[in-house]
C-alpha positions, 0 to 999 in steps of 0.5 A: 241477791244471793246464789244459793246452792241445793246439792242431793245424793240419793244414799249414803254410800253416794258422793256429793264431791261432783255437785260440790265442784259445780255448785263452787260458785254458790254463796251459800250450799244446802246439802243432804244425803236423801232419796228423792221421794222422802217428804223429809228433806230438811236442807231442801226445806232450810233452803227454800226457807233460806232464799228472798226475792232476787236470790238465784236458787242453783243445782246441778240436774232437775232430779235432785230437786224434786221427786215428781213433775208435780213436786217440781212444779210446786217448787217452781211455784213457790220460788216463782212466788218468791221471786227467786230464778232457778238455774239448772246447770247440767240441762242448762236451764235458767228460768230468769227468761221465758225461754228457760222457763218452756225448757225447764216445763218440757224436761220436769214433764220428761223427767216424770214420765221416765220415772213412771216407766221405770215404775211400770218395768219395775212393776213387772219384774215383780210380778214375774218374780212372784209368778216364778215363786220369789217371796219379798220381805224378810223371812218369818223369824217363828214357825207356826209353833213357836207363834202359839207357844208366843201367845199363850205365853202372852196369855199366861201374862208374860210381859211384851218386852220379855217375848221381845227378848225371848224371841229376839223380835222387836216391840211391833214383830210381837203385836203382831204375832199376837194378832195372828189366828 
């Protein structure tokens, strides 16, 4: 019956020396510098590969566990199935009991709807910034000159990776110049 510790950090300019002191106790720590929402979390997966039945899975917030209600309920089940408790240390959460398992329920459900509302304003400052005129992405490196002397160039039989270094864009910024009309 092992104490298992999962530690997250969103970026790389974040620490994880806070999860580290609370997480101390733990037999075994699994850390990543990760953002929530990518699918690969490889410590996450050798973690929950990593646990068996009696094991306590332990981390400091719901949010560095999983990226979505729904992804939170699929890694309770899992541990469910498994056999494994998981504690939650800062909301003070142990879902070995029915009453942490309610909690536990109550706040991954709070948890999802702030980030929806987060999504929604976030939503609508884009809007706004587009209605104001704000352009988003990275500016075009070619005029409309440059594309066509681009692709006649290509036209003429000149190579992609010589375009590449011509122009200074990569592999898939040149296919896709050549696609344009």
């Amino acid at each position: 019956m092992a104490i298992v510790g999962y530690a997250r950090v969103s970026t790389v300019g974040q620490t994880l020396d806070i999860q580290r002191g609370k997480l101390k106790h733990c037999d075994k720590l699994f850390e990543e510098k990760a953002s929530g929402s990518n699918d690969k979390r490889p410590e996450l997966k050798k973690c929950l590969g990593y646990l068996r039945e009696g094991d306590t899975l332990v981390i400091t917030r719901l949010d560095r566990l999983a990226r979505s209600t729904l992804h939170l309920c699929q890694i309770a089940a899992e541990l469910e199935e498994k056999g494994v408790n998981l504690q939650v240390l800062d909301q003070n959460i142990n879902t070995g009991d029915a009453t942490g398992r309610l909690l536990f329920n109550m706040l991954g459900a709070i948890a999802q709807f702030e980030t929806e509302i987060r999504a929604e304003r976030q939503m609508e400052g884009i809007q706004k910034a587009l209605a104001r005129g704000v352009k988003f992405g990275a500016k075009k490196k070619l005029k409309k000159a440059d594309v066509a002397e681009l692709q006649k160039k290509r036209s003429q039989g000149v190579l992609i990776k010589d375009l590449m270094a011509e122009y200074d864009l990569s592999k898939a910024t040149v296919y896709r110049y050549l696609q344009q009309k």
